[in-house]
N, C-alpha and C positions, 0 to 999 in steps of 0.2 A: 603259543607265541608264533607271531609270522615269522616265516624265512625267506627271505630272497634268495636266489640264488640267479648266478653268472645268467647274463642271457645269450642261450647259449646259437650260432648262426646256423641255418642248412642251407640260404644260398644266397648268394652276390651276384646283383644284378651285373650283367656287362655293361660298359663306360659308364656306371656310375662311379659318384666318389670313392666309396666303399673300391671296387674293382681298382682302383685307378692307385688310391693309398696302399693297398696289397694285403686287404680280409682274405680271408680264406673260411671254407666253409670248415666249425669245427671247432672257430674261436666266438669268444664270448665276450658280453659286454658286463662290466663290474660295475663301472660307474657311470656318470654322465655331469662332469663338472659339477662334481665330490656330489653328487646322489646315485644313487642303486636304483633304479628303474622299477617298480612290482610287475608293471604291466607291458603290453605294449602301449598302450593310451599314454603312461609317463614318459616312452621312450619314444614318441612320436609328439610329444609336450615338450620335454628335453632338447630333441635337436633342432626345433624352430631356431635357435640362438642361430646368430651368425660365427662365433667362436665358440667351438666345443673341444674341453677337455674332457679324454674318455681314459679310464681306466681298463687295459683291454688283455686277457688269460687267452694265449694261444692253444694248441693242441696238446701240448706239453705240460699244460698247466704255467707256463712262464710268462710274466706278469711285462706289458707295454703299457707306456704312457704316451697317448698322443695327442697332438692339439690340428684341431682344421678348421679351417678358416671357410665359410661358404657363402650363397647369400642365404638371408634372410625365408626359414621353410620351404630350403631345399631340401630335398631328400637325401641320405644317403645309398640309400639301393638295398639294404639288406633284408633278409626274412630269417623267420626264427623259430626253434623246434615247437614252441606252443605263442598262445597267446599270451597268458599268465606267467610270470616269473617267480610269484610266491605262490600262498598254497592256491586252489579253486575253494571259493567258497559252498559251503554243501547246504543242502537243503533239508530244514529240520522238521515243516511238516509230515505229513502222513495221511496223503491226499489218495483214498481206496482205490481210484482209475489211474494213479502211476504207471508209466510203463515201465519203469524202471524195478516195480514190484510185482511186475504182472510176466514177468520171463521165469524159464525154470534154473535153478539153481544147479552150478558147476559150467558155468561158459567165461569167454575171458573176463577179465577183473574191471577194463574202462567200462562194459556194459550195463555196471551196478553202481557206478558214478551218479549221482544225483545234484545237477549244477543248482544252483538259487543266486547267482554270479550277475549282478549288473555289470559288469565289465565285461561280460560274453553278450548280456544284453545290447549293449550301446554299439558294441563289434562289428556283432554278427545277427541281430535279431532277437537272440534264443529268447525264452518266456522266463523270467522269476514272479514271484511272488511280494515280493518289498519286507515279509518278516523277518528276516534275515539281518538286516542293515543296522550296524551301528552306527552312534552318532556321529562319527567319525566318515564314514563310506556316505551318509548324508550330506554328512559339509563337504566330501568331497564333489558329491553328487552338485554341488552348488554352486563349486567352488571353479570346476573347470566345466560346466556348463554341458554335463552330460544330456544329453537329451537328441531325439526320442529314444526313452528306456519301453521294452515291451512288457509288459504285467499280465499277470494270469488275474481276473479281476473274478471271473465262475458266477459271484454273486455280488451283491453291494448290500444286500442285509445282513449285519453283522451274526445272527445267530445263524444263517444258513451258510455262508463263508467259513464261520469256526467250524460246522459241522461236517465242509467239505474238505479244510485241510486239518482238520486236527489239530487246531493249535486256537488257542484263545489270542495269540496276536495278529489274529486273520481279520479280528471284528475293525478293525481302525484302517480298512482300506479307505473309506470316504476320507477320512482327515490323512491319508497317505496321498489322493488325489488332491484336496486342498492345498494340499505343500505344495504340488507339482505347478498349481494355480498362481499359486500367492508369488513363485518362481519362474515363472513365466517360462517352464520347461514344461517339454510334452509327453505324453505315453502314446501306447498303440493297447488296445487293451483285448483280452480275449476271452469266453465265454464259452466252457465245455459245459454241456447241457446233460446233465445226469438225469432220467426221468425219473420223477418222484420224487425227486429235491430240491432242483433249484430250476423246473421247467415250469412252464403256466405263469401265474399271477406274480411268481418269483424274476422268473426269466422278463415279464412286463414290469418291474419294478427297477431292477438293474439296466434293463435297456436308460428306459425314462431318468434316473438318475446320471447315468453314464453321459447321455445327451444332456444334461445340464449344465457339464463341464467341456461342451462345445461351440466355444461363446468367447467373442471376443478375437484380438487380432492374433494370438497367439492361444489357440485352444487347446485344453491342458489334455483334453481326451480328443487325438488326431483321430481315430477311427478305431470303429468294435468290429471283431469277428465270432461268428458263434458257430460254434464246432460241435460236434456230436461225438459223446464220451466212445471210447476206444477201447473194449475189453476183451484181454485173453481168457482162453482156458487155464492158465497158472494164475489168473486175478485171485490172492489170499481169501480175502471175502466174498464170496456166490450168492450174500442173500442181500446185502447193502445195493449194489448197483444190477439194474436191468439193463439190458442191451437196446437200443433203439431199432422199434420197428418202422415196417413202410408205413403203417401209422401216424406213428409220433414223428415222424420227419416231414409226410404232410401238414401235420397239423403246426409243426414249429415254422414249417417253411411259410405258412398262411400268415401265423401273427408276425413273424420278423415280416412280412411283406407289408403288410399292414403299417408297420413301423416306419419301413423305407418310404414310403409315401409320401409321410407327414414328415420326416425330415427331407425330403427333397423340396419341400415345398417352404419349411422352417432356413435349412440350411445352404438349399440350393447343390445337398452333397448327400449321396445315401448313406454315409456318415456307419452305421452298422450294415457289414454283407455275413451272406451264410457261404461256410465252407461248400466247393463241390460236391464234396460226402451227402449232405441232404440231399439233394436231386440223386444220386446215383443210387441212395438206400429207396427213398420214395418213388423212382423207375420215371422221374419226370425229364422235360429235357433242362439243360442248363440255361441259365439267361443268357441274352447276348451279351455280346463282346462290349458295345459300348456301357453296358451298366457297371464297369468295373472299374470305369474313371482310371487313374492313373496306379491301378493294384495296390494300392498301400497295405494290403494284407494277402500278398503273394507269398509268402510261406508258410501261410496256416490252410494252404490248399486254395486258396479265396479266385477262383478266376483261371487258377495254373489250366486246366483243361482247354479251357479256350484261348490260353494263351499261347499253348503248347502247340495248339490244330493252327493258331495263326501264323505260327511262326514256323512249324512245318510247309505250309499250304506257298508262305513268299517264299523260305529257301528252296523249295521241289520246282517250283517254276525257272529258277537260276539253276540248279545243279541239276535236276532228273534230266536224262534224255530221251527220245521217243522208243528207243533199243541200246540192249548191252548187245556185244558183238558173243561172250561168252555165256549161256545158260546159266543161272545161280537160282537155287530154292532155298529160304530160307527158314527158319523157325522164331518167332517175336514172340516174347514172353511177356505178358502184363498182366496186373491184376484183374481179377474179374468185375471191378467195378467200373475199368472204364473199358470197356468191351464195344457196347455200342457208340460213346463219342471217339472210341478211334475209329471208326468205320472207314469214312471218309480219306484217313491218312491210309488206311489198308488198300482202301480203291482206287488209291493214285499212284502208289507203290506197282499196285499188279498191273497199272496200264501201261508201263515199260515192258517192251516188247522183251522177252528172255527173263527175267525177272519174277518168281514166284512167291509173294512171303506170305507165309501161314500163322496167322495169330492164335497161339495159345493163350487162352483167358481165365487164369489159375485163381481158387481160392485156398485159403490157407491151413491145409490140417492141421500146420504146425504150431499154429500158434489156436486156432479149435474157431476161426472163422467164417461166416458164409460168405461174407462179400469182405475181399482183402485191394486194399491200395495195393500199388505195385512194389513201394519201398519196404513190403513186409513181405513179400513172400523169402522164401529160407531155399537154402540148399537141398531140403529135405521134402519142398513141396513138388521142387525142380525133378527131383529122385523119385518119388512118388509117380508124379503124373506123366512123364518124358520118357521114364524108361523102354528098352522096348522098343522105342515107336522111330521111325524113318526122320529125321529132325530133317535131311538133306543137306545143303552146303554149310550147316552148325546153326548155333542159338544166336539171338540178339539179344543179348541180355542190356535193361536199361542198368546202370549202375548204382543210381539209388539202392539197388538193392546188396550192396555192398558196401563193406567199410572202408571210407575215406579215406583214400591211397594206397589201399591195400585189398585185394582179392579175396576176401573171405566176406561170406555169409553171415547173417545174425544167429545163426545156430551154429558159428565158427565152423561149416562146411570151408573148404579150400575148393575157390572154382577151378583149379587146376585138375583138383580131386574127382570135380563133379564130373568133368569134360571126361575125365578117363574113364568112371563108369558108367556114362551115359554113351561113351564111345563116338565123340562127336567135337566139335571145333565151339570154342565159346568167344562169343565176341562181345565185351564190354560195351556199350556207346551212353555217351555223356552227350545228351544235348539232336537237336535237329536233324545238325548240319554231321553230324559224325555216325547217326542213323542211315545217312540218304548215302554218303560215301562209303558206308561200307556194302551197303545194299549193289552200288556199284562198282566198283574197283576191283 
């Protein structure tokens, strides 16, 4: 049985209405003109009204009733400790490149959370699967016009789908797209390329399919991404999935190119891109900038590289200066796979006069990697390779590599921890513009 529970606030925005009637962070919302909210999607569906009575449990647990009068999809102002207010729904596949299954056992408890959540979908991007859905989360899916939902799609042949998630209602993704069609809602759809499963003649079939349902004014498949499977040394099964060589990254990068072609030419859109991963495992360079169109699959790595060097290259020309007045050496920590396309941002960093940063370009013991993204390396890879060594004015650490508001590592290191026995200064940066300013300031 679902439970809802209070939704509960951690911050009020200033002069909003919220702020203005006297929320306070700590109080929770119960109802919303007599409904209970699951989500925030309900409780952002809810206050469009122009009159909302709210049901409202302060810190004390003591129960308000209030009415506000506003216009018409104003907002309130308020944020909330999650996005769900009942349970997360969980994913009951049992798809062998989980990464969720692919970590070692005894780290914190969210780590082994397993979302299959259209509601985190529609949110924030994340990937489900659609087998999960009752008929219920479908009409609702319908009903408030959820879309674009993102889908782990892998395959579109039913017996090689069932084979990748373990579940016999893996086979009915085509008539799960159909729906999407017939509703004139969209997906984003994504393709981890297992070799020896669902790469070659399979991965040309799913393409070719997937482009069928990109048609029309409202195309039910906005765009494919194809990813290259992700395996740890704690992956359960060692003899189901191979790891992707420089090899097979050439050789997928050929036929997805091959593909893009023919829809540029069908659709006037490259409609399928391959994640950066491919180019950085096959050592080739990345496409340009303009073949990424407007990124519609910027969280699946799709473009990030070059978007990252772009959006460096305009802020360093407004914030870098030609000298700092005070000497600073730093230490920049990133994965070893993007080594060489950071070059350029290295070499413009060190032409500020005073200014030293030294890139460290880690792979991951820890998780038993040769070529690691930057959002995986761990506390322990930090520990590993840093020790010891002269960091100078501290680390840069990008914060990807951290959990989500909080200072720990995916091996639950504490960066606090780490700074003290590396003996050195750790500095978080999120983003660009928080890179270039700490390099200065």
């Amino acid at each position: 049985m679902t439970t809802i529970r209070p939704a509960r606030i951690t911050k009020v925005l200033p002069d909003s209405i919220a702020a203005e009637i006297g929320f306070e962070v700590g109080d929770a919302i119960v109802t919303i003109n007599g409904t209970p909210p699951r989500d925030l999607i309900d409780y952002q569906f809810l206050c469009a009204d122009e009159i909302l009575e709210l049901e409202v449990l302060d810190a004390t647990d003591k129960t308000h009733h209030l009415e506000i009068e506003k216009d018409y999809d104003e907002d309130l102002g308020l944020e909330f400790e999650t996005a769900l207010f009942d349970n997360l729904i969980q994913c009951n596949n049992r798809c062998p490149f989980c990464f969720i299954d692919q970590q070692p056992p005894g780290k914190r408890s969210s780590l082994y959370l397993k979302d299959d959540d259209y509601r985190l979908s529609f949110l924030y991007g994340s990937y489900l699967t659609l087998t999960n859905l009752t008929e219920r989360e479908w009409q609702r899916i319908e009903a408030m016009r959820l879309s674009p939902l993102y889908v782990s799609v892998h395959a579109t042949e039913p017996e090689v789908r069932i084979r990748l998630l373990k579940n016999p209602r893996a086979g009915q993704i085509l008539q799960h797209i159909k729906w999407f069609q017939q509703r004139r809602l969209q997906i984003h759809a994504q393709v981890v390329v297992c070799p020896g499963i669902n790469d070659g003649k399979h991965l040309e079939q799913t393409l070719t399919e997937l482009a069928s349902f990109h048609t029309g004014e409202v195309p039910a498949v906005a765009s494919v991404a194809v990813v290259p499977v992700g395996l740890t040394k704690f992956r359960p099964s060692k003899d189901e999935l191979t790891p992707v060589t420089p090899e097979k990254a050439q050789e997928v990068i050929q036929q997805v190119r091959s593909h893009q072609q023919q829809f540029r030419q069908k659709f006037d859109s490259t409609f399928a891109w391959l994640a950066d991963e491919w180019f950085l495992i096959a050592g080739e360079k990345l496409p340009c900038e303009s073949e990424y169109e407007d990124y519609p699959q910027i969280d699946n790595g799709v473009g990030s590289i070059r978007l990252f060097i772009k959006q460096f290259m305009q802020t360093a020309d407004q914030l870098l200066p030609p000298k700092i007045k005070e000497q600073k050496r730093f230490t920049w920590v990133v994965g070893n796979a993007v080594e060489q396309a950071f070059q350029p941002i290295l070499e413009r960093l060190n032409s500020v006069e005073g200014l030293e940063v030294n890139m460290q370009a880690l792979n991951s013991d820890y998780w038993g990697q040769n070529i690691s993204v930057t959002g995986l390396l761990t506390g322990h890879d930090l520990l590993l390779n840093l020790q010891g060594q002269d960091l100078g004015d501290g680390i840069l650490l990008p914060s990807i590599m951290l959990k989500h508001g909080e200072l720990v590592f995916l091996d639950d290191i504490n960066m606090k921890e780490l700074a003290r026995k590396l003996d050195t200064n750790i500095f978080p940066v999120a983003g660009v513009e928080e890179l270039i300013k700490t390099c200065i300031k």
